[in-house]
Kinemage of the C-alpha trace (Angstrom):
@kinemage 1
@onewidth
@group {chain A} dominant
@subgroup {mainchain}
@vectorlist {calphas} color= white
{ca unk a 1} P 11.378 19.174 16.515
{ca unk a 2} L 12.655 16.332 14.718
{ca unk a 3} L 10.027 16.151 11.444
{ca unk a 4} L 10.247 13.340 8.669
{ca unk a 5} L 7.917 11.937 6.019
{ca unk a 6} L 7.996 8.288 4.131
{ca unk a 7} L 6.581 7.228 0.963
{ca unk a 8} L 6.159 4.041 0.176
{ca unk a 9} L 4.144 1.607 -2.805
{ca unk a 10} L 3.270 -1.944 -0.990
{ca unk a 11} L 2.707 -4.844 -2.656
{ca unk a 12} L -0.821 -5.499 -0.105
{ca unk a 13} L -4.421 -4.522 -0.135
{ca unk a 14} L -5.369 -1.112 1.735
{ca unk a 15} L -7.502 -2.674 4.447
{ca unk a 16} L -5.027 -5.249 5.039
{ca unk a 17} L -2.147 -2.379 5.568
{ca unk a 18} L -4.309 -0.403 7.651
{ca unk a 19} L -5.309 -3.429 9.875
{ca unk a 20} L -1.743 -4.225 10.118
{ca unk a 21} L -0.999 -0.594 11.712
{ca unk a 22} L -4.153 -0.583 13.687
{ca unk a 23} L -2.695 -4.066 15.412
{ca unk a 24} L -0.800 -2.264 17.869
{ca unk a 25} L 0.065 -4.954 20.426
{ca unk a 26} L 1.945 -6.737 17.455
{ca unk a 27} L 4.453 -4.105 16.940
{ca unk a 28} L 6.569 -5.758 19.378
{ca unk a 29} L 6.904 -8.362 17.153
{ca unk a 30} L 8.433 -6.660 14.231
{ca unk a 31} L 8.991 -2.708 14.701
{ca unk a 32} L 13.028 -1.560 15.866
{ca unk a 33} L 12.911 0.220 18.989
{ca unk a 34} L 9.359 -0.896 20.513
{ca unk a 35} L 9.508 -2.965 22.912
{ca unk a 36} L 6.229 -3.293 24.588
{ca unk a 37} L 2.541 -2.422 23.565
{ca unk a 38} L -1.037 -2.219 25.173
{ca unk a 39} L -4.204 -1.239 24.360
{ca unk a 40} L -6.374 0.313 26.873
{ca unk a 41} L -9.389 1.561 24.637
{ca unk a 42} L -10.571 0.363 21.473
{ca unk a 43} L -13.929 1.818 20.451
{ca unk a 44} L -16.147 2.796 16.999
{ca unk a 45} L -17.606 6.312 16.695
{ca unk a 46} L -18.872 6.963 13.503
{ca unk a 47} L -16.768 6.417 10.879
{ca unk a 48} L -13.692 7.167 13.452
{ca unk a 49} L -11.858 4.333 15.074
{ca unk a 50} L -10.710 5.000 18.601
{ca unk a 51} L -7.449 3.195 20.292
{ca unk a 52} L -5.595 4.176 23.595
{ca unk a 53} L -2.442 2.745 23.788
{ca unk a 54} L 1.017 2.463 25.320
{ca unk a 55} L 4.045 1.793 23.550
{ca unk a 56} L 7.447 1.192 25.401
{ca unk a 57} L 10.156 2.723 22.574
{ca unk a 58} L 13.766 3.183 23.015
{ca unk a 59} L 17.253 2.375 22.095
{ca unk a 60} L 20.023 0.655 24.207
{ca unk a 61} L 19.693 2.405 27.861
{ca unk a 62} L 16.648 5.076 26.691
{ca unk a 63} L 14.016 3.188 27.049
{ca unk a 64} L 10.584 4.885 28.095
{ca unk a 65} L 7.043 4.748 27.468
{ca unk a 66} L 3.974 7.168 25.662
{ca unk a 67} L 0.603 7.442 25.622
{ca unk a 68} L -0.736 7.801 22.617
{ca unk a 69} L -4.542 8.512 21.185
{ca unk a 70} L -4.880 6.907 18.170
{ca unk a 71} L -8.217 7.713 15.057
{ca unk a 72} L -8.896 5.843 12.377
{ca unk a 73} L -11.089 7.917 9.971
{ca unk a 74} L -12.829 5.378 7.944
{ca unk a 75} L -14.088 7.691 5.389
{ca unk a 76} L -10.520 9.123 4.542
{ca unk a 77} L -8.300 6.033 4.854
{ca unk a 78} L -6.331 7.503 7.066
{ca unk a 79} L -4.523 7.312 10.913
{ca unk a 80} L -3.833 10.266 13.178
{ca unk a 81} L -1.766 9.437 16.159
{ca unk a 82} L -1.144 12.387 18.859
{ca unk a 83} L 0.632 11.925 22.611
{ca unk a 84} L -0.917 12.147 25.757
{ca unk a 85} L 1.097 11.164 28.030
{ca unk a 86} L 4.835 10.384 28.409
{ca unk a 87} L 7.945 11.426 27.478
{ca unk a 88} L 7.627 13.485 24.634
{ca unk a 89} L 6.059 16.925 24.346
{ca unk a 90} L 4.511 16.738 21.444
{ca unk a 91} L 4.039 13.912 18.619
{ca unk a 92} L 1.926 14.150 15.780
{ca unk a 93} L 2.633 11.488 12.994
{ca unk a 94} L -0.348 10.495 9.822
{ca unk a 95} L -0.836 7.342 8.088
{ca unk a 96} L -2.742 7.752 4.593
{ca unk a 97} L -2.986 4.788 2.377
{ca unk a 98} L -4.180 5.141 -1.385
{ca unk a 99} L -5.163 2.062 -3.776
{ca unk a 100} L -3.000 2.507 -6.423
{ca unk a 101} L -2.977 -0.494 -9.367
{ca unk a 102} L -2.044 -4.063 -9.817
{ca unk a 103} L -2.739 -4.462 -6.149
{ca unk a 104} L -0.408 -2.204 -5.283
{ca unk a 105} L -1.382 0.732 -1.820
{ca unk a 106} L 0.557 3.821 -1.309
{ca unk a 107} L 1.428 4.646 2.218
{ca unk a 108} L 2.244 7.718 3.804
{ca unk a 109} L 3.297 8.121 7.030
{ca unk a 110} L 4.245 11.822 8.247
{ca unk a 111} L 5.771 12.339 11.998
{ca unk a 112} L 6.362 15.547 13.811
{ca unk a 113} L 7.399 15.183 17.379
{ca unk a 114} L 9.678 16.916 19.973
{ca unk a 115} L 10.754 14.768 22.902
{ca unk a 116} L 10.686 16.663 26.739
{ca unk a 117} L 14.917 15.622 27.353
{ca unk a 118} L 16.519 18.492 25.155
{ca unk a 119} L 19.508 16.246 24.981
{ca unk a 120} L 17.654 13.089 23.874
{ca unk a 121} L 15.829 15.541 20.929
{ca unk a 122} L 18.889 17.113 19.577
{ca unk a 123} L 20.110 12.947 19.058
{ca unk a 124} L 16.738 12.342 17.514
{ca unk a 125} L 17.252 15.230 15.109
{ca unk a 126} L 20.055 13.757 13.755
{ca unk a 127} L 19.424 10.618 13.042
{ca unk a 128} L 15.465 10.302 12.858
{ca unk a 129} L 14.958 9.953 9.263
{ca unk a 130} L 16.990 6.964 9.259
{ca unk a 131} L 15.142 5.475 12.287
{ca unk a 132} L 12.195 6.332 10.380
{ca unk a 133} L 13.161 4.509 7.203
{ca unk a 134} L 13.569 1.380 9.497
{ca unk a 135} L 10.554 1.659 10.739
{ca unk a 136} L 8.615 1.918 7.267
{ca unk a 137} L 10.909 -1.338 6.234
{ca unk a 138} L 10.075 -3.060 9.011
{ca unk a 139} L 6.215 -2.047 8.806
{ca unk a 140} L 7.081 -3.101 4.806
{ca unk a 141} L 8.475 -6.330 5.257
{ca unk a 142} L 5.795 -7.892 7.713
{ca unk a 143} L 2.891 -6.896 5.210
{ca unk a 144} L 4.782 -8.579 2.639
{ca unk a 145} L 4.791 -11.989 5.191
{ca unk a 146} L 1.904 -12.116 6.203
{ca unk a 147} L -0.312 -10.996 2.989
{ca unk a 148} L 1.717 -11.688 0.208
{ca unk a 149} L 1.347 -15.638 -0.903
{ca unk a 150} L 5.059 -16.864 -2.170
{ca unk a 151} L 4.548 -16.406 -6.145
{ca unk a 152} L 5.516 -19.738 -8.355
């Protein structure tokens, strides 16, 4: 199973980041390889935030779309995003986001998944961490837009 982990300092309040990954619909926008988004569920449970979404992912002719259950714990910062339907067997990936100074948050983001096409998976293992890094840049460079004023 292709497995890969990203650390990154942003320039951007914590709530701000976290609102940014919790706007799923918007990845679209700005995130390689996603090319569609909905929400189905969005609910509050406690401290957990609860999302159901879709999100259409691919590159060139692979194209397909996944489930996925998505939990904000409030109390730990943090996102865990699992599969539930689609074409991957198994996907487990973590956002945690730390204040760190100067206005400065550290993000993590951990993902563990194994796609059902053996063929597709053994691509994926070769070239997921720099998909990954992509990803983080492009996740990077929108929170820099859209919550960092231009400095004079």
């Amino acid at each position: 199973m292709p497995k890969a982990s990203v650390k990154r300092l942003i320039e951007c309040q914590k709530k701000d980041l976290i609102n940014l990954v919790l706007d799923i619909e918007k990845y679209p926008q700005f995130v390689p390889f996603c090319y569609d988004a909905k929400i189905y569920e969005n609910n509050i449970e406690g401290d957990l935030q609860k999302i159901i979404a879709d999100l259409t992912i691919g590159k060139g002719p692979f194209k397909d779309t996944y489930k996925s259950d998505v939990a904000f714990d409030k109390k730990n910062d943090s996102i865990h995003v699992k599969n539930l339907d689609g074409p991957l067997n198994h996907l487990s990936n973590n956002w945690t986001f730390r204040d760190k100074k100067n206005g400065f948050t550290e993000v993590i983001f951990d993902i563990d998944f194994e796609i059902k096409n053996k063929f597709l998976n053994s691509l994926m293992v070769v070239s997921f961490q720099f998909g990954l890094e992509k990803i983080a840049d492009a996740f990077q460079k929108r929170a820099e837009e859209l919550f960092n004023s231009p400095k004079n």
